[in-house]
LUMSE-840468 format. One record per residue: z, y, x of N, C-alpha, C in turn. Coordinates in Angstrom, 3 decimals, m for minus. Example, Ala and Ser with C-alpha at 12.3 -4.5 7.8 and 13.67 -1.06 7.14 Angstrom:
+----------+----------+----------+----------+----------+----------+----------+----------+----------+
|      n_Z |      n_Y |      n_X |     ca_Z |     ca_Y |     ca_X |      c_Z |      c_Y |      c_X |
+----------+----------+----------+----------+----------+----------+----------+----------+----------+
|    7.800 |   m5.690 |   13.190 |    7.800 |   m4.500 |   12.300 |    7.800 |   m3.300 |   13.200 |
|    7.080 |   m2.250 |   12.850 |    7.140 |   m1.060 |   13.670 |    7.870 |    0.030 |   12.900 |
+----------+----------+----------+----------+----------+----------+----------+----------+----------+
This chain:
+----------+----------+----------+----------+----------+----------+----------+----------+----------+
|      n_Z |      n_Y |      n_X |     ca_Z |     ca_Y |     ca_X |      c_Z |      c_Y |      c_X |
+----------+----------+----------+----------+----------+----------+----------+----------+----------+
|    1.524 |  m11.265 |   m7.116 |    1.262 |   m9.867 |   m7.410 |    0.450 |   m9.293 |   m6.245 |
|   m0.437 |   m8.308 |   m6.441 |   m1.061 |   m8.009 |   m5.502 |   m0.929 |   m7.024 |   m5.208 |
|   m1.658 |   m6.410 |   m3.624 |   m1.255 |   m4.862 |   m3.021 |   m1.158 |   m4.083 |   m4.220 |
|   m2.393 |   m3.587 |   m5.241 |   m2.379 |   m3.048 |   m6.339 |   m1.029 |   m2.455 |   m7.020 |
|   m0.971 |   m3.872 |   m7.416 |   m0.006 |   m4.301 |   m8.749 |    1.633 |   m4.175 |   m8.237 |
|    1.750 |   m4.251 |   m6.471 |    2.645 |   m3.732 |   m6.689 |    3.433 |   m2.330 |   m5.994 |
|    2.172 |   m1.527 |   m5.562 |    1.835 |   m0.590 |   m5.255 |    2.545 |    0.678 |   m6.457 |
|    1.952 |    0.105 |   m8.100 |    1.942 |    0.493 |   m9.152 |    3.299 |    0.535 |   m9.670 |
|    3.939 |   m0.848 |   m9.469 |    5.299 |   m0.818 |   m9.807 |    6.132 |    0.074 |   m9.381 |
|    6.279 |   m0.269 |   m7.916 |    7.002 |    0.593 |   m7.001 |    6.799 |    2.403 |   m7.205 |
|    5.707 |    2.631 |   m7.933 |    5.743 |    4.386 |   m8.150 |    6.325 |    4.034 |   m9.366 |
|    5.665 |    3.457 |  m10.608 |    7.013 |    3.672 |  m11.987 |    8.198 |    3.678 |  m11.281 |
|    8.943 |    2.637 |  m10.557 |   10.168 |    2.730 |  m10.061 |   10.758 |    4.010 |   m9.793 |
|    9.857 |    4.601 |   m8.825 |   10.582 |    5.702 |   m7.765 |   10.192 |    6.770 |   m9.249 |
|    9.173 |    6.921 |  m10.424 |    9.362 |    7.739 |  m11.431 |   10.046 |    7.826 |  m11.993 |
|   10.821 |    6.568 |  m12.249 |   12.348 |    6.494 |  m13.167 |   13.235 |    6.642 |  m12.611 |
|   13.508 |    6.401 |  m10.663 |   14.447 |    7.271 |  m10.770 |   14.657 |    8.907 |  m10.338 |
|   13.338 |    9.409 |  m10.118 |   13.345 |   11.044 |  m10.127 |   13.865 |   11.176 |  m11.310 |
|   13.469 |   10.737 |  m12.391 |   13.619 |   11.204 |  m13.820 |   15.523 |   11.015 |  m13.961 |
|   16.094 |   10.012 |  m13.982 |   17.519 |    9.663 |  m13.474 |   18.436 |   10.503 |  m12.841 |
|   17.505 |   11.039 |  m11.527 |   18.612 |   11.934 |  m11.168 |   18.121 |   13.686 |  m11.489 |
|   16.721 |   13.688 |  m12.075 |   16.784 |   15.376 |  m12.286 |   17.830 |   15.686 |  m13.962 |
|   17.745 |   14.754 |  m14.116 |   18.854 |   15.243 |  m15.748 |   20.283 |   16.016 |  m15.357 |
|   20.647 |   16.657 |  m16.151 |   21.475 |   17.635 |  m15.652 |   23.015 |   17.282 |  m16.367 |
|   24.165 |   17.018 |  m15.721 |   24.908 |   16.898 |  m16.384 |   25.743 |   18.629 |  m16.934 |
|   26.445 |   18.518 |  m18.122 |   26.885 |   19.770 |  m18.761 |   27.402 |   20.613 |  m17.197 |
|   27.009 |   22.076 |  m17.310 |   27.511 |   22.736 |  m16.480 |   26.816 |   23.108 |  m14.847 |
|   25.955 |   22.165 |  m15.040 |   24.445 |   22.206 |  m13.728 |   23.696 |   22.742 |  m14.018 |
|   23.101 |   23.240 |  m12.997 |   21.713 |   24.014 |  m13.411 |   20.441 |   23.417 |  m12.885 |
|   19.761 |   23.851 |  m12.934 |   17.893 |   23.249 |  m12.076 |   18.417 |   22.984 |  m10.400 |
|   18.845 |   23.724 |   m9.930 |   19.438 |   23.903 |   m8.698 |   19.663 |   22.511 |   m8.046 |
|   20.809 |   21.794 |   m9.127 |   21.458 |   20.738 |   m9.018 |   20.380 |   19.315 |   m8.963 |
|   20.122 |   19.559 |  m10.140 |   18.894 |   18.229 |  m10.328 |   18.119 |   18.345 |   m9.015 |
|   17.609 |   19.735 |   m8.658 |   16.483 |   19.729 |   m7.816 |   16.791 |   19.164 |   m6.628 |
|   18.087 |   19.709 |   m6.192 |   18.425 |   18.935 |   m4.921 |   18.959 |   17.829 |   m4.616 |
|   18.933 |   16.597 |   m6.052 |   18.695 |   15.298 |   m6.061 |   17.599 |   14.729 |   m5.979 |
|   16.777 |   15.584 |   m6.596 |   15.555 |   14.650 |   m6.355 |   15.155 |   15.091 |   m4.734 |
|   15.089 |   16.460 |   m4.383 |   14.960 |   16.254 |   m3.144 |   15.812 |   15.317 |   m1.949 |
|   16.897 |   14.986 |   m2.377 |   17.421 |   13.596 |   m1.501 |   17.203 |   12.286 |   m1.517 |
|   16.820 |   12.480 |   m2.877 |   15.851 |   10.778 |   m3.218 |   14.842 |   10.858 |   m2.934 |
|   13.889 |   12.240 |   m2.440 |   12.435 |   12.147 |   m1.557 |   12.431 |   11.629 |   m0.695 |
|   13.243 |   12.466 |    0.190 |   14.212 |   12.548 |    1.441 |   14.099 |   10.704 |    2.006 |
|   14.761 |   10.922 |    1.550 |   15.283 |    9.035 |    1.567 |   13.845 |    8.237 |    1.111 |
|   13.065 |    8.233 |    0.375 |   11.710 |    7.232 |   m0.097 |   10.791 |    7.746 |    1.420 |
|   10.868 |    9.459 |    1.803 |    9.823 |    9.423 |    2.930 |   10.579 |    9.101 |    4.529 |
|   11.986 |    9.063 |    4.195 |   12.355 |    8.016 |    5.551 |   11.923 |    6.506 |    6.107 |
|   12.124 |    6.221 |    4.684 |   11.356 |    4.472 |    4.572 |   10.219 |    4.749 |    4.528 |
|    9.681 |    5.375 |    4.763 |    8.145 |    5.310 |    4.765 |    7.681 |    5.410 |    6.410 |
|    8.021 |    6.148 |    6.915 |    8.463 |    6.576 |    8.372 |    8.649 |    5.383 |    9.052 |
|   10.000 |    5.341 |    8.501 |   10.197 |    4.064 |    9.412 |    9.416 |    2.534 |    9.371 |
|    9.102 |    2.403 |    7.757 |    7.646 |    1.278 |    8.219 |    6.863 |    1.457 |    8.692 |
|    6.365 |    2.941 |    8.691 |    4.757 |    3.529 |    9.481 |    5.066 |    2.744 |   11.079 |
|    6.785 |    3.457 |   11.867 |    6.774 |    3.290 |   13.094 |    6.930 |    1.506 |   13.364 |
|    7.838 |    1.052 |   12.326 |    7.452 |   m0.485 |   12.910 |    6.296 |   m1.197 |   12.905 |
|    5.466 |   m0.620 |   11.791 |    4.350 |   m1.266 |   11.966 |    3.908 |   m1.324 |   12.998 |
|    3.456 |    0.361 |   13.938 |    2.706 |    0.514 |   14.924 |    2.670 |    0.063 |   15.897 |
|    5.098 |   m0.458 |   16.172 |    5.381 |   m1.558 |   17.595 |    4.480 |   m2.788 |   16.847 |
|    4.504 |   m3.058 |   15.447 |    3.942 |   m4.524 |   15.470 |    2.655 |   m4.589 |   15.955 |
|    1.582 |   m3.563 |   15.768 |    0.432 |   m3.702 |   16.293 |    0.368 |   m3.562 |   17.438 |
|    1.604 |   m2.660 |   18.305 |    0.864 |   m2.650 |   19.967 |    1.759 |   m3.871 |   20.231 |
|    2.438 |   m4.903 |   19.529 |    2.902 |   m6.351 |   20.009 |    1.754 |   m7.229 |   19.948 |
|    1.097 |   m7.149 |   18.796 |    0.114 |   m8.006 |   18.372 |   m1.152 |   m7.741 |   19.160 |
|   m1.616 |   m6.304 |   19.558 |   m2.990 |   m6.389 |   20.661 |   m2.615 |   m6.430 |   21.823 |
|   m0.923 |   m6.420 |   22.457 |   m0.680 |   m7.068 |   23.464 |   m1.379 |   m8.064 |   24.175 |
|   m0.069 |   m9.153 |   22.635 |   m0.276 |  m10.163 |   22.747 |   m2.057 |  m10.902 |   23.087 |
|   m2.469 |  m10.673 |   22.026 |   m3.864 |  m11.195 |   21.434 |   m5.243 |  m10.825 |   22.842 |
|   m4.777 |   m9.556 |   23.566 |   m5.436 |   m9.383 |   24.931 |   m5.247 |  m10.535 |   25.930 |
|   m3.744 |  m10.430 |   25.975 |   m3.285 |  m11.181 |   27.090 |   m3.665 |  m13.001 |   26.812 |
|   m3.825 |  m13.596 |   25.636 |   m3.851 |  m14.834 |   24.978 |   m5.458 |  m15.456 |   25.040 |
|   m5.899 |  m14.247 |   24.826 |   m6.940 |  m14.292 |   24.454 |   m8.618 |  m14.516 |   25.966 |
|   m7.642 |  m13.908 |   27.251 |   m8.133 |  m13.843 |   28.321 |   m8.065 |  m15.393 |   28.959 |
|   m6.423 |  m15.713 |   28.376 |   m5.944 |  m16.757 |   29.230 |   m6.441 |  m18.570 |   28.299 |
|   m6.898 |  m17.828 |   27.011 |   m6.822 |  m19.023 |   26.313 |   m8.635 |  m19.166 |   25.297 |
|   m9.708 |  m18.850 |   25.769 |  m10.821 |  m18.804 |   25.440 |  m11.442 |  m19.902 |   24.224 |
|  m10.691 |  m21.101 |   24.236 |  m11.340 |  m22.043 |   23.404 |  m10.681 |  m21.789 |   22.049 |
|  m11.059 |  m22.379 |   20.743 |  m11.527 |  m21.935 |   19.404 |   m9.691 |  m22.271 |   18.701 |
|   m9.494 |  m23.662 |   19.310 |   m7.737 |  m24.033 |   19.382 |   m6.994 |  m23.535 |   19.499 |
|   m7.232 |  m22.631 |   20.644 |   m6.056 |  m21.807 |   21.129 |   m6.274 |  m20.538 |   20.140 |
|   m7.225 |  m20.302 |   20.075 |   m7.285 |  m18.690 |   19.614 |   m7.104 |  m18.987 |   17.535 |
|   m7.121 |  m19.707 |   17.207 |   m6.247 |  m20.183 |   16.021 |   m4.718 |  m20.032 |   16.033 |
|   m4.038 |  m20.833 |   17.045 |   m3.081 |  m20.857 |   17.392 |   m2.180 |  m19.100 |   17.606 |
|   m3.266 |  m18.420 |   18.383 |   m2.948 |  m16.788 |   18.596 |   m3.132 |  m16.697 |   17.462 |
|   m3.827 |  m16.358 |   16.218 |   m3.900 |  m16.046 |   14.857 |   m2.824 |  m16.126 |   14.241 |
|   m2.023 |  m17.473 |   14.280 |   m0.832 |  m17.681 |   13.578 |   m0.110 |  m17.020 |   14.229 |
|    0.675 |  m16.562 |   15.480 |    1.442 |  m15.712 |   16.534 |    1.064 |  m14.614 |   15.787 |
|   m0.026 |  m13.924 |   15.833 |   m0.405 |  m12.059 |   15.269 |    0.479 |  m12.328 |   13.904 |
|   m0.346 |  m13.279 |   13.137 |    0.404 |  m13.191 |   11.724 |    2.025 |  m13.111 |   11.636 |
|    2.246 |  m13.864 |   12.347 |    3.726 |  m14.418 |   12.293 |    4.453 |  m12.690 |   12.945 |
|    4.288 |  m12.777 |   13.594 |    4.657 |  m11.254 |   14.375 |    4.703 |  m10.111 |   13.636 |
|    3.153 |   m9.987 |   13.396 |    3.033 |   m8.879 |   12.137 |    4.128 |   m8.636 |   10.755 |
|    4.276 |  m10.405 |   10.102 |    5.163 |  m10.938 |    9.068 |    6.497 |  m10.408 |    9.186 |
|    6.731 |  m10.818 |   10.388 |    8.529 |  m10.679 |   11.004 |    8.665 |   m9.230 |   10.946 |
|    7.753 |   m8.494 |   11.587 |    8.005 |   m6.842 |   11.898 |    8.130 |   m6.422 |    9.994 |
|    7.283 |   m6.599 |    9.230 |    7.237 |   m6.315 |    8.283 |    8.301 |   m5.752 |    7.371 |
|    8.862 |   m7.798 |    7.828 |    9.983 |   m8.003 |    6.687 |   11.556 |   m7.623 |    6.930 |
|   11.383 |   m7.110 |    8.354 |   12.394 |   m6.355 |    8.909 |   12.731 |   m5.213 |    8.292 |
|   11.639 |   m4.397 |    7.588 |   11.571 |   m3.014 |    7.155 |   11.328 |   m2.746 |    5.567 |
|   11.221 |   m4.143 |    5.051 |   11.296 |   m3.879 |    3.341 |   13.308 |   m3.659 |    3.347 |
|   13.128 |   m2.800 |    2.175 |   14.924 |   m2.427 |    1.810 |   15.280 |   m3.303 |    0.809 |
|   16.154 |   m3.736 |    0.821 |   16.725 |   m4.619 |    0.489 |   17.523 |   m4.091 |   m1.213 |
+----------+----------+----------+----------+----------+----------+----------+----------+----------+
């Protein structure tokens, strides 16, 4: 599946469940619904946050790294080798921050 495709999913998702929790059970008003969906915002723009900020340690890990590697390790081998490290790094930070 690709960025796209599942970019796409993930909003139907989060549409079905705004839709889920604005329904009103007997005896609620707009009030009620509203301030579910505002906690299920709440909560989708925390995770959002918080991948924004891990990402950003992953990138100042990764141009750390890739400065410091990159000074010390000039030939075409090594700097392959750093490629897989950024990736791998980048990967790990990532998958730390998908919810489970």
């Amino acid at each position: 599946m690709d960025r796209y495709e599942k970019n796409r999913k993930e909003l139907s998702e989060l549409s079905h469940e705004i839709w889920a929790v604005a329904q009103l059970a007997p005896g609620e008003g707009i009030a009620d619904g509203a301030a579910r969906i505002e906690a299920l915002l709440r909560r989708e723009i925390q995770s959002l946050v918080f991948n924004a900020e891990g990402m950003e340690k992953a990138l100042k890990d990764i141009r750390s790294l890739s400065s410091i590697n990159s000074a010390m390790n000039p030939n075409s081998f090594a700097l392959t080798v750093l490629l897989a490290d950024i990736h791998h790094i980048a990967d790990t930070a990532l998958a730390k921050e998908q919810p489970e």
